[in-house]
C-alpha positions as protocol buffer text, in pm:
chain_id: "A"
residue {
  index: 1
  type: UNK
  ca { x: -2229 y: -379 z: -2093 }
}
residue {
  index: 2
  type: UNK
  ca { x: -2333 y: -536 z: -1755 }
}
residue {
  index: 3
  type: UNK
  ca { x: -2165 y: -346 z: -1500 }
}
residue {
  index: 4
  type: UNK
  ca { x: -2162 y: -512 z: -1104 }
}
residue {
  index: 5
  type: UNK
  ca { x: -2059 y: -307 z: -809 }
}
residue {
  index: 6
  type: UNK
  ca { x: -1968 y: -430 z: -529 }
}
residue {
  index: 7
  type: UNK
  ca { x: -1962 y: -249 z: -188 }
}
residue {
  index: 8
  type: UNK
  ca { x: -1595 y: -229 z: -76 }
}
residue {
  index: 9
  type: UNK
  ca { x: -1467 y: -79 z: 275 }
}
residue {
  index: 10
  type: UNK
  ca { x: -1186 y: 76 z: 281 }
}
residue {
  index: 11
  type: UNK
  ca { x: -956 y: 212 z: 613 }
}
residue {
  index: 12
  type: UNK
  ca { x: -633 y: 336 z: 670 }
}
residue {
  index: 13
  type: UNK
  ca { x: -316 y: 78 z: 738 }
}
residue {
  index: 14
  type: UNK
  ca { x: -37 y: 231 z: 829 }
}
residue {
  index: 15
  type: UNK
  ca { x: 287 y: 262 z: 499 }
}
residue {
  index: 16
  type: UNK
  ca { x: 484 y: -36 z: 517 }
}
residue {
  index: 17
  type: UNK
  ca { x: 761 y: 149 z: 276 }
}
residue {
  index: 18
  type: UNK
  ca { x: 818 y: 427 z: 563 }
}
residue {
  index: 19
  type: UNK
  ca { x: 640 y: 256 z: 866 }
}
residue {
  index: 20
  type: UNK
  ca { x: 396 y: 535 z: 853 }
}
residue {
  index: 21
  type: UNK
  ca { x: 620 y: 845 z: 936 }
}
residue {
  index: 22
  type: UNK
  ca { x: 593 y: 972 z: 589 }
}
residue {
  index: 23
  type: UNK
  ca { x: 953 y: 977 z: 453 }
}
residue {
  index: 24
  type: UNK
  ca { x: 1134 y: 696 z: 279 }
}
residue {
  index: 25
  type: UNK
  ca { x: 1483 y: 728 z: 244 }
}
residue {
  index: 26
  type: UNK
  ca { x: 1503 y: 1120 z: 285 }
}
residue {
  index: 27
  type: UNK
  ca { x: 1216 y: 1186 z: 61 }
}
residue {
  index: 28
  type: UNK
  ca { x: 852 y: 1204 z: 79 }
}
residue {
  index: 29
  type: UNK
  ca { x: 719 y: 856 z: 77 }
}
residue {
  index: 30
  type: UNK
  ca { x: 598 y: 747 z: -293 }
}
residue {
  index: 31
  type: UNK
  ca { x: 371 y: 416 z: -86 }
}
residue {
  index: 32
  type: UNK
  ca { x: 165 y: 743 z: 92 }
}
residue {
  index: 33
  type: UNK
  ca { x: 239 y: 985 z: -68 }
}
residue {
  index: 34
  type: UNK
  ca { x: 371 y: 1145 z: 291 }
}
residue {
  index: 35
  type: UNK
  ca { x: 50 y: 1069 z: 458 }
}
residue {
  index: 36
  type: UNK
  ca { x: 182 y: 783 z: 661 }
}
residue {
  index: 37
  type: UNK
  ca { x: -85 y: 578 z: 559 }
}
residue {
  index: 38
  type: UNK
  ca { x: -260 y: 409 z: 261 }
}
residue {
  index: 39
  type: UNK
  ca { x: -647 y: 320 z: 228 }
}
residue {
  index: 40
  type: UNK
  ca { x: -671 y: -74 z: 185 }
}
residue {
  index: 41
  type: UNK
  ca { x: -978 y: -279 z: 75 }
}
residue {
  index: 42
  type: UNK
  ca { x: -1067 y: -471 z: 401 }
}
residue {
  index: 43
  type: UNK
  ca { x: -997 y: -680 z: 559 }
}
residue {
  index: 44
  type: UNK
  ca { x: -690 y: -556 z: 471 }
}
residue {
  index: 45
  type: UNK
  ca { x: -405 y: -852 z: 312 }
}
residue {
  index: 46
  type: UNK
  ca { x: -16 y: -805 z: 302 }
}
residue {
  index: 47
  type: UNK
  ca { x: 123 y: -776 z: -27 }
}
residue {
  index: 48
  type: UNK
  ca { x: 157 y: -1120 z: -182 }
}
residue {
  index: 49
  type: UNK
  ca { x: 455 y: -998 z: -391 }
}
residue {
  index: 50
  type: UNK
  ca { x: 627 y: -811 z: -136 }
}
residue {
  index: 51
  type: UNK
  ca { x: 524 y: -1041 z: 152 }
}
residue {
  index: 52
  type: UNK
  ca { x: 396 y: -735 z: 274 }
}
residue {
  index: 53
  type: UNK
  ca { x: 731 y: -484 z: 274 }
}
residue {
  index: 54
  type: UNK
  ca { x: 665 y: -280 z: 39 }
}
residue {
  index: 55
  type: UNK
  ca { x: 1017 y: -355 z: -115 }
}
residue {
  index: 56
  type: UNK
  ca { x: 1183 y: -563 z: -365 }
}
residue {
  index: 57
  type: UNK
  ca { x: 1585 y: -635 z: -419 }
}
residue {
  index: 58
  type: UNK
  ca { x: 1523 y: -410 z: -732 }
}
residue {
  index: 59
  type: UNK
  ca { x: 1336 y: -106 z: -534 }
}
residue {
  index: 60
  type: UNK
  ca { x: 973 y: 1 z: -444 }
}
residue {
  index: 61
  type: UNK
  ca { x: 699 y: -290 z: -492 }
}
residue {
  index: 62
  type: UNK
  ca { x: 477 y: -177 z: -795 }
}
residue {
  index: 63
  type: UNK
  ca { x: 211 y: -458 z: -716 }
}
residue {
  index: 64
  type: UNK
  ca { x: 122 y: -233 z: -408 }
}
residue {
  index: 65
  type: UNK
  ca { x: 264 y: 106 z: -506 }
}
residue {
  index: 66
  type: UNK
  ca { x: 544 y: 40 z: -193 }
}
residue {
  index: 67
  type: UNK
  ca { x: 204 y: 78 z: 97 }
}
residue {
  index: 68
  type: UNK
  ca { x: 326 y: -303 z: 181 }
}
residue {
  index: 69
  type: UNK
  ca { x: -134 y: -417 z: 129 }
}
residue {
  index: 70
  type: UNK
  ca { x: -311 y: -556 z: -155 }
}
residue {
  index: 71
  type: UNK
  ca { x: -510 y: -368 z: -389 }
}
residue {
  index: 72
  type: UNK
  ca { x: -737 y: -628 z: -484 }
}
């Protein structure tokens, strides 16, 4: 199998789910993991899904695991 690999950069952007202090809702944050921020592929895109929020009506985004960028 062909395998292609493509240079990515990464950089921090700062949690949308806790705006980067770490704690969501009295908890550590599940978007950073209580880092504050999350490494995005750059240049770094708001969540489609999410518009970016890290948030849905029915909890945490899962396309973005709640850090508010794009993993793609």
């Amino acid at each position: 199998m062909l395998q292609i690999y493509i240079d990515t950069e990464y950089a921090p952007e700062k949690c949308s789910l806790c705006s980067g202090t770490g704690y969501a809702n009295g908890e550590t944050c599940e978007g950073c993991g209580g880092q504050g921020d999350v490494l995005v592929a750059q240049p770094a895109i708001a969540c489609p899904l999410c518009s970016g929020t890290g948030t849905l009506e029915n909890g945490t985004c899962r396309a973005c695991g709640g850090g508010g960028w794009a993993l793609f």
